[in-house]
N, C-alpha and C positions, 0 to 999 in steps of 0.2 A: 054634168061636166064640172061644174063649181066646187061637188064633192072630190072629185081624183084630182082637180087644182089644190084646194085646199087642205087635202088630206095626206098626195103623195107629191105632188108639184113640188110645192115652197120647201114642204119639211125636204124634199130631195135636197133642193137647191142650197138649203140653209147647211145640208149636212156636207154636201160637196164644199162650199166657202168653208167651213169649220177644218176640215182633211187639208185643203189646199194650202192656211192659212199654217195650220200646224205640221206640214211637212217641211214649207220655204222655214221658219221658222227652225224647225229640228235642223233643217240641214246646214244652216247657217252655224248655227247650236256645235254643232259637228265639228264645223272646221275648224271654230274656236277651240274645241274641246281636244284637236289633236293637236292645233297650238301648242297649248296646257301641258300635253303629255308629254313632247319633245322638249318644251323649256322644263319642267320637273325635272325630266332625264336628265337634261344637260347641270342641273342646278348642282345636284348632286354629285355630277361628275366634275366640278367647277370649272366649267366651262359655260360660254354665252348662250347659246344652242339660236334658234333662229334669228337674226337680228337685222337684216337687211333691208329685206321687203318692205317697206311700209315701218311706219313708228315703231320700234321695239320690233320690228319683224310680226307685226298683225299681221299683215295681208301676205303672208308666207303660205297658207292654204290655199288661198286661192288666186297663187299663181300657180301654185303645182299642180290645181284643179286644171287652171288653166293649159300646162305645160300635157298634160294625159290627155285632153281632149282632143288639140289640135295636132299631137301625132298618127301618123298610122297604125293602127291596128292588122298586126303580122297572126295568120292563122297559119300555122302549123300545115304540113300537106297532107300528113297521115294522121290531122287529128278528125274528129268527127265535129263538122263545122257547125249542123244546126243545134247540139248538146253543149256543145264550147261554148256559142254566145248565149247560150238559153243559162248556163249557170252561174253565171253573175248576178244574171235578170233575176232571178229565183232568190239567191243569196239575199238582195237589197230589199227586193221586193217583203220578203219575211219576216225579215228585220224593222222595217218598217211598218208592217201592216201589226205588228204587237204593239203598237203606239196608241189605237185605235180606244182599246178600254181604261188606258191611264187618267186615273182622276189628278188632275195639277191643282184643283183647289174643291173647294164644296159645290157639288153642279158641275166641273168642269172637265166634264167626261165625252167623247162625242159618238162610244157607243156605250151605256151604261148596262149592260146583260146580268144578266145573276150567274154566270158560268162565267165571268173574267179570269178568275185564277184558272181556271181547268183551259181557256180560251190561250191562254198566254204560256201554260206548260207545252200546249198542243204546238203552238207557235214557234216556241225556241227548240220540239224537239226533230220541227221540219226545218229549220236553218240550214242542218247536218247537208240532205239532200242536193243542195248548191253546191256545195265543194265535193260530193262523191261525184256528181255528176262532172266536173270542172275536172277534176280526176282522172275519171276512165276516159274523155272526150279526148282530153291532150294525147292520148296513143303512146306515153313514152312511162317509162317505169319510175320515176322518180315521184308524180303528180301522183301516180297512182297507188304507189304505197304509202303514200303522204294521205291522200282521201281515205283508203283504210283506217290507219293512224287513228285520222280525225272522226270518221266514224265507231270506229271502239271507244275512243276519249269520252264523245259529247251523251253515247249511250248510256256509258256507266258512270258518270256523274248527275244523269238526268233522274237515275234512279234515286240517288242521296237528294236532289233538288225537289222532287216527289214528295218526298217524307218528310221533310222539312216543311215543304207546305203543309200535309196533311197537321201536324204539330202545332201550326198557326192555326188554320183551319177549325182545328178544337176547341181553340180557348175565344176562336172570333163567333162560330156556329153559323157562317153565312160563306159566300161562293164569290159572293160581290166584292170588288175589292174597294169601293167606297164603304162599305161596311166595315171591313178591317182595320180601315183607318177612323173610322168613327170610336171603331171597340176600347181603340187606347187614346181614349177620355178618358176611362178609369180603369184601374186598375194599380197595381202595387201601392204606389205613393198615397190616393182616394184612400186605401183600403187602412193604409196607416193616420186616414186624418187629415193629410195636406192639402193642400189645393194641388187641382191639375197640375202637373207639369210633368218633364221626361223621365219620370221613375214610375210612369204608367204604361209607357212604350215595353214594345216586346222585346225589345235586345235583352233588357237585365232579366226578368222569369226564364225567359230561351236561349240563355246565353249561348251553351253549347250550338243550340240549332244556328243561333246566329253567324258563330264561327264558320260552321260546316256549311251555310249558304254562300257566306260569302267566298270561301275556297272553291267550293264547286262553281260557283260563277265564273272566276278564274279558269276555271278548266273548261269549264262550257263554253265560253267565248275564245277560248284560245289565244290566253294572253300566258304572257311569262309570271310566273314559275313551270306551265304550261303548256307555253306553245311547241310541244314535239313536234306537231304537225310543219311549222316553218324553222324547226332544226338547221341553221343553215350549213353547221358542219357535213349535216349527215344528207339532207336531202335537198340541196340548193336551196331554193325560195319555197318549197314542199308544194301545192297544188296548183299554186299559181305561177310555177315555173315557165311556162309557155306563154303565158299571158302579158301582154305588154298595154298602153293607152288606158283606152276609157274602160274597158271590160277588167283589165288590173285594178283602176281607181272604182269601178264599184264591188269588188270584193273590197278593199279596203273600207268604204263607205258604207258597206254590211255591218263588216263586223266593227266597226265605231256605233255605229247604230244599237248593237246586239250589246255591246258595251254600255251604251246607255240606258238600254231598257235594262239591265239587270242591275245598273246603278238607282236606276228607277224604283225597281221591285224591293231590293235591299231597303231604300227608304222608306217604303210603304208596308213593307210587312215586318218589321222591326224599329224602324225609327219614328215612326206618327206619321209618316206621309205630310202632309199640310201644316199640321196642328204647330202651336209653335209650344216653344222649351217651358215657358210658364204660362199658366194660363191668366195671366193678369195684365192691367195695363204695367208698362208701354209694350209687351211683348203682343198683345193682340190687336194695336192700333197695323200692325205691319201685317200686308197682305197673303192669306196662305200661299199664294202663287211663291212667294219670295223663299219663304220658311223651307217650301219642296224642292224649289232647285239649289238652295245651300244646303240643303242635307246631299241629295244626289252627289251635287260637286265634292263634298267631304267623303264620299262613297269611291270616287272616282279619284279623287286624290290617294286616296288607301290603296285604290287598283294600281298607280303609276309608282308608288313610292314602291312597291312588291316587286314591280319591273325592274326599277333601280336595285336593287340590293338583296335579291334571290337570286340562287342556282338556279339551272333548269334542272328540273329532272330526270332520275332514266325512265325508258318507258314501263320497265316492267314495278318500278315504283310509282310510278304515277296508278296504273292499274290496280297495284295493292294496295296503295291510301284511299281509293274509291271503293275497291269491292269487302275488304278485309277491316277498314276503321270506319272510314264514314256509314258505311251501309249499316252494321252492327250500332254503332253507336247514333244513327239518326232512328234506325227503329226503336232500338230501347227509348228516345228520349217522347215518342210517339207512347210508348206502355207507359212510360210517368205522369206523361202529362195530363193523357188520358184519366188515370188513376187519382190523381190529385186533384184534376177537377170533379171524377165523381163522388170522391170520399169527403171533399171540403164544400160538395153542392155549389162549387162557383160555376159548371158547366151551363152553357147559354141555351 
């Protein structure tokens, strides 16, 4: 008995507190962060953008948190009722549950696997599912050729997202993604003599890949330059057309979510993750915790600034940037990198 207490018991319990604590947390994280996006918008457009609510318009999330919840939720009569409410559930739930292998600091992982990056490809390329499903349930043509849309989108940029990993992948030679962030310790800057710092990060060797991820994130989360999927010229609000209340605000709450783990990812597979800019005092008295969510937040500022000040695309452009440029050009940079680490022996 003292063996399954103390072998699956406590570690359960410790792992459930750890999940619990970093979800209230993330979601908090969230409403802040859609704050951010709406005042950027507004910044740009010089205009105040929220400012009512609460000091500066803080607590502007979560009254509209508040305002989606205590409405009613209106189903459709010809929609198909248990797919409707199940795709939002699905949406958030995926979105979240890729939260699980992110290291925020050394050790502070709450499932550490050696398949994280392959765990977290698998993760974002079930997102999709939410909104087809959210789609076809509404019964009405709009949502549903919207879920289309967004399933050709998140496909063919998951393949350019693939190969950009594998490109990292190469030069890390592990799966773990605490390992990726350990790898650029050294690297460029080491190589030339210096002390650590950010010219060991993979942005500047992988420039290109760097580009090409973060565009395809864009595309994969269905944000503007992007968002076909919620076109509002062309297909009203696109799959969450039908959708009003709390099953509207957790599509919304997905894909902020989806937003942040790829700001997440961005940091960690190009920017150091943790590590900070120099590796010397005073830059390493401050806590990796700190160094990772201002790179994210610099991640996600670059996503809201693109919002402000990009066209949308047409769609059959958006399709040819994915299958026609990125694909050619993330695989070629997969043959170099490959090639460089074998012929200079720096492969891991």
């Amino acid at each position: 008995m003292n063996g399954f207490v103390d072998g699956y018991l406590i570690p359960g319990v410790i792992l459930l507190a750890q999940s619990v604590l970093l979800l209230v947390l993330l979601l908090i994280s969230i409403a802040f962060i859609l704050l951010a996006d709406r005042k950027i918008w507004a910044a740009v457009q010089l205009r105040r953008g929220p400012n009512v609510v609460g000091a500066f318009g803080l607590l502007q999330s979560f009254a509209d948190l508040l305002k989606f919840v205590l409405k009613e939720p209106v189903i459709p009569s010809g929609a198909n009722k248990g797919i409707f409410l199940l795709a939002p559930l699905v949406t958030v739930t995926l979105a979240l549950a890729g939260w699980a292998v992110i290291p925020f600091n050394a050790g502070w992982v709450i499932a550490n696997i050696n398949v994280g990056v392959l765990y977290l490809l698998a993760i974002s390329s079930l997102g999709v599912y939410g909104i087809i499903m959210g789609g076809w349930a509404s019964n009405s043509k709009y949502p549903f050729l919207s879920s289309l849309r967004a399933a050709a989108q998140m496909v063919s940029y998951e393949v350019s997202i693939g190969f950009v990993l594998v490109g990292v992948l190469l030069c890390v030679g592990s799966l773990n993604i605490s390992d990726v962030v350990l790898s650029q310790r050294t690297g460029l800057g080491t190589w030339l003599g210096l002390p650590g710092s950010f010219l060991d990060w993979y942005f500047i060797p992988l420039f290109p890949l760097f580009i090409i991820f973060f565009i395809s994130a864009l595309a994969e989360t269905n944000r503007p330059p992007f968002d076909l999927v919620e076109a509002e010229s062309e297909l009203v609000a696109g799959f969450m057309s039908e959708y009003g209340s709390t099953p509207y605000m957790m599509f919304m709450l997905g894909e902020y979510a989806a937003i942040c783990l790829m700001c997440a990812m961005t940091s960690i597979l190009f920017l150091g993750g943790w590590l900070p800019p120099f590796d010397f005092a005073p830059f390493t008295w401050v806590p990796g915790i700190v160094w990772f969510v201002l790179k994210a937040l610099l991640v996600f500022f670059m996503f809201s600034m693109v919002k402000a000040f990009v066209p949308r695309y047409r769609y059959d452009q958006l399709m040819r940037l994915g299958w026609k440029v990125f694909l050619p050009i993330s695989l070629g940079m997969v043959v170099v990198v490959a090639a460089v680490l074998q012929i200079m022996g720096w492969a891991p």
